[in-house]
N, C-alpha and C positions, 0 to 999 in steps of 0.2 A: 961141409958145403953141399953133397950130396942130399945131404937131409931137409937144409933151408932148401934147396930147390923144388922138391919134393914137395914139401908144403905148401911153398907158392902157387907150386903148381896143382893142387888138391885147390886149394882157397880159390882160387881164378875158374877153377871148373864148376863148381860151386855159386858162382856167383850170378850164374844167369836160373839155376832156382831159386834162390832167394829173392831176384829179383823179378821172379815170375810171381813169388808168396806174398810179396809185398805190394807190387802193383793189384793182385788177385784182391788184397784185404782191404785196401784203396778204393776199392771201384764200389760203388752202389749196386746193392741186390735189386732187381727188376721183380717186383711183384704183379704175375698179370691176372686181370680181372675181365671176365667173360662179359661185364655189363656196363651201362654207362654211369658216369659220378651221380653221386645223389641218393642212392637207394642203397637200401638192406644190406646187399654183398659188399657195395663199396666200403659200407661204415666199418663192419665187419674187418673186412681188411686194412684199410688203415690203422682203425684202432690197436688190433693185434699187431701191424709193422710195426708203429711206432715200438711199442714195448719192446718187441723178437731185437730191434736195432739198437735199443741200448745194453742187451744182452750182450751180441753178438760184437756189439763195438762198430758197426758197419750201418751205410745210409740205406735205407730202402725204401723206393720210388714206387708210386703204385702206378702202374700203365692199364687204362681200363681201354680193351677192345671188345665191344659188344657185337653180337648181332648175331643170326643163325643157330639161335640157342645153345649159344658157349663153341659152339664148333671152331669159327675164327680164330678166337682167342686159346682155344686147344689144340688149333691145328700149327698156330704158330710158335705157343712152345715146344709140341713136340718135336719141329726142327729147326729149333734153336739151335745154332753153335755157340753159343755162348754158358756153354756146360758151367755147373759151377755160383751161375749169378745168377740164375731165372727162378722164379717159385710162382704156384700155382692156384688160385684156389678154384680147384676141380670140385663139381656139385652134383647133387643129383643127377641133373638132367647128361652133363660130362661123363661121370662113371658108370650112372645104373638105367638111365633114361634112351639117352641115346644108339648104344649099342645094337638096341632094338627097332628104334624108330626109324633111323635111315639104313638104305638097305648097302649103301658106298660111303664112307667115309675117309677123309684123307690123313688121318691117324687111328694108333688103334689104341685105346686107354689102356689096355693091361701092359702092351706090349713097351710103351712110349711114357709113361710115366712110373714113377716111385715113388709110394707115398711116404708121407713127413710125420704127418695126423692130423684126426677130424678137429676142425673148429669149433661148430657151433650147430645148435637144430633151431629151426625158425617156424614157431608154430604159423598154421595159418588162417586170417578171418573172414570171414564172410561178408563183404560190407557191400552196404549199396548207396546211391544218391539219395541226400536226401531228399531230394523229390519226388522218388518212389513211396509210395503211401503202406508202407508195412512195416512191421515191429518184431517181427519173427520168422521162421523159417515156411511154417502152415503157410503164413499169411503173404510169402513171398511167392512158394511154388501155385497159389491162387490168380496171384499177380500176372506170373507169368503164364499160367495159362489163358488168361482172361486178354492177353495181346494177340491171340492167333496167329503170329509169325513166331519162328523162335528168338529166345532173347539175350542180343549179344552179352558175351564178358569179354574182358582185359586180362591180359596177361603182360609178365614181362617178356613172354617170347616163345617160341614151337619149343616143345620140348620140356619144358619148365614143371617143374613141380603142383604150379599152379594149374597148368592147364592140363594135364594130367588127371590131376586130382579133379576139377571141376567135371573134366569128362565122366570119370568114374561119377562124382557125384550127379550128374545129367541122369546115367545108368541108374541108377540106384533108387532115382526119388521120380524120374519119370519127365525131368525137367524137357524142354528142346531148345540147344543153344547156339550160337553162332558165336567161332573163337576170331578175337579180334588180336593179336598177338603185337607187342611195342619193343621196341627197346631198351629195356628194365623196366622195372618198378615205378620209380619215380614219375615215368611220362606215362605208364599207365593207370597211376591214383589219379593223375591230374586228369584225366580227360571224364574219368568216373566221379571225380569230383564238380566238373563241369555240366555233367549230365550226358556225355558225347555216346557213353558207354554206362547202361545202368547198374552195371552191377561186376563183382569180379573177385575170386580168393587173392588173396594178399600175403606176403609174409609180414610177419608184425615188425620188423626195422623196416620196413617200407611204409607202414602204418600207420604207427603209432604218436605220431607228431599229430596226423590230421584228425586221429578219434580224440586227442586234447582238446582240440582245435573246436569239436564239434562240423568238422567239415564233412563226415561222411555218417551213415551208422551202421555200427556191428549188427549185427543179427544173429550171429552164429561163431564156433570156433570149431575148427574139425580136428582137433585132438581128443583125446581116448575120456581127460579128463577136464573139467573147468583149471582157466590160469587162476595161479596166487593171485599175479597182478590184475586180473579181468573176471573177480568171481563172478559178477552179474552177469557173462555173458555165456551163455546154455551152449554147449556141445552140440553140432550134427544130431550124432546117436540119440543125446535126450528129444530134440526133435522127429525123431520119427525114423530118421536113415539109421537104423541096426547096424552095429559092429562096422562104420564107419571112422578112418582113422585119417588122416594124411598128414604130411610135415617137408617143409624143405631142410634138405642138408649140407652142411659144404667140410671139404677138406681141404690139406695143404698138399700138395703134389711136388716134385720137383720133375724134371725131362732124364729119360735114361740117359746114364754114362755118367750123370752129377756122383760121383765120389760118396762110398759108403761113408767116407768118415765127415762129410760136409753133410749127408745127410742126418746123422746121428745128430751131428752141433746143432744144425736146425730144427731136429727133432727137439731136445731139450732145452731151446730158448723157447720153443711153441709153448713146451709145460710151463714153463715157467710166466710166460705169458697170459696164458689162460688165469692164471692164479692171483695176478697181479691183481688190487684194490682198482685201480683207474678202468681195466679191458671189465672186470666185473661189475662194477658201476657203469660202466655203457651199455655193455649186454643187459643186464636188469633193466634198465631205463628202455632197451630195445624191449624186452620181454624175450630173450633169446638165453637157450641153456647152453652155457660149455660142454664141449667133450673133449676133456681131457683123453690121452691113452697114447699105447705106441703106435709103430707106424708098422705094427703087425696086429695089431685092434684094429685099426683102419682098414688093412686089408681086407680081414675075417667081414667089417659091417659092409665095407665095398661089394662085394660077391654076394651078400646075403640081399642085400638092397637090389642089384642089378639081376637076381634069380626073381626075388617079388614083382618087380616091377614088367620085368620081362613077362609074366602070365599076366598080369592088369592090361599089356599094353596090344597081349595076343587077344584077352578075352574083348578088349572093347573094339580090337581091331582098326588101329593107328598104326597111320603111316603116312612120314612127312616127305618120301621122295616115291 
C-alpha cells in the first residue's frame, strides 16, 4: 500500500512538468524581425520558419517590429520573458553595426542573446531610377557631381548594411551624399523607384523582383566578385573603387536564459533548413547564399564582423546618437 502511495504521489508531482512540456510544445515560436513585411529579411524569415516548423513540429509566427535600425525589435527580445519561444534574426546592423554606432543602448548583443546560426548573405546592388541618365558607375559618379548638391540615397534604415556601406563607398569614390533612411527595404525601392530618391544600395531579396520588372537599373554589385545569377552586372572594384567589398548579413539569435537544449533543437532544424529544396529555391530566386554552421561559427563570424566594422565606422566617423 505504502508503495501505490508513493507512486501517486511521484505521478501527481510530476504532473505540473509535463504539463508545463506540453503547453511549452503547444504554443507558437514568436519569430522577431527588425523590419517591415515585404522586404529581403522578411522573405528570409519566413521562408526558413516555415521549414525550422515542420521540423520542429511547432507554429511559428513571424512578428515584424521595425524601425531604429533593428534596435526596437532587439531591445524587445532581449527582455522577453517569454524564454524558450522567441527567436531572432539579429543582422548586421544588430551584432556588428550597432555596438558602435550608438553610444547608449538599451540592450547589449553579446550579453542578451545566444546565437542559433547565420542564415543567409545578401549581396548588394547598386541601382538607380530609371530616370537617371547612366549606365555605369564612371557615368554615375559624373552624374552626381554634375547636380552641385549632394545626392540623396535610401536606405532601409540608420545603421544598416546599406547605408554603411554606401558611406564607405561616398569615401572611397568621392561621391557627396545625403542619407534618406526608411523603414526596410521595401518602402525604400519604392520611392527610388518613383524617382523620390535617385539612387540607393539595395540587398538583392529586396531587389530583385523589380530589376525583372525592369523598374529600376543595376549599375553595379559591391561584392568581391560578379553573381552567377547577374554576370552582366560589373563589380564596384572593376569600376574604379579598389578592393571595395560590402554585403548584408543575418543570423538566428535566441534571448539569454532560452535553454541550451532548446537551443541546440533550434540549432539543427536551422541546418536542416537551410538544406531544404523549397528555402534554396527561394534564396536562389533572392540571389541570396546560405550559411549553414554552428552556433559557434556564428559566434567566431559575429566578433570578426563587429571588430571590421567597428574601424570602417571609426575611420568614416558615424554616429547616430
Amino acid at each position: 500500500m505504502r508503495r501505490r502511495l508513493l507512486q501517486a504521489s511521484l505521478a501527481m508531482a510530476l504532473l505540473p512538468a509535463f504539463a508545463v512540456a506540453n503547453a511549452q510544445q503547444d504554443k507558437p515560436i514568436e519569430w522577431v524581425v527588425g523590419f517591415v513585411a515585404g522586404g529581403g529579411s522578411d522573405a528570409v524569415a519566413r521562408t526558413v520558419a516555415e521549414a525550422m516548423g515542420k521540423t520542429l513540429n511547432r507554429t511559428i509566427i513571424v512578428n515584424n517590429k521595425p524601425g531604429a535600425g533593428t534596435n526596437i525589435a532587439a531591445e524587445y527580445v532581449a527582455h522577453t520573458r517569454d524564454i524558450n519561444n522567441v527567436m531572432f534574426t539579429a543582422d548586421f546592423a544588430t551584432l556588428a553595426a550597432n555596438p558602435s554606432l550608438f553610444a547608449k543602448l538599451n540592450y547589449n548583443a553579446e550579453r542578451d542573446f545566444v546565437p542559433v546560426g547565420l542564415l543567409a548573405r545578401f549581396p548588394l546592388f547598386l541601382v538607380v531610377n530609371n530616370n537617371v541618365p547612366v549606365n555605369n558607375f564612371r557615368e554615375f559618379q559624373a552624374w552626381a557631381k554634375a547636380q552641385g548638391n549632394p545626392v540623396s540615397y535610401a536606405t532601409p534604415g540608420l545603421g544598416t548594411p546599406h547605408h554603411l556601406a554606401t558611406e564607405l563607398l561616398a569615401q572611397r569614390s568621392g561621391l557627396k551624399v545625403t542619407h534618406v533612411p526608411y523603414k526596410g527595404g521595401a518602402a525604400a525601392i519604392i520611392d527610388v523607384i518613383g524617382g523620390q530618391v535617385p539612387f540607393m544600395l539595395i540587398d538583392s531579396g529586396s531587389v530583385v523582383q523589380h530589376i525583372a520588372a525592369g523598374k529600376v537599373k543595376v549599375i553595379a554589385v559591391a561584392n568581391r566578385e560578379r553573381l552567377k545569377n547577374y554576370p552582366q552586372v560589373p563589380t564596384l572594384a572593376e569600376q574604379g573603387v579598389t578592393g571595395y567589398e560590402a554585403y548584408a548579413w543575418q543570423g538566428l539569435v535566441a534571448p539569454k536564459g532560452t535553454s541550451a537544449a532548446t537551443v541546440q533543437q533550434w540549432a539543427q532544424a536551422l541546418q536542416t533548413a537551410l538544406k531544404a529544396p523549397a528555402v534554396l529555391s527561394r534564396f536562389d530566386a533572392l540571389a541570396l547564399e546560405p550559411l549553414p554552421g554552428t552556433p559557434a561559427q556564428m559566434l567566431d563570424f559575429w566578433m570578426s564582423e563587429r571588430e571590421k566594422w567597428r574601424q570602417v565606422i571609426q575611420d568614416v566617423g558615424i554616429k547616430l546618437d
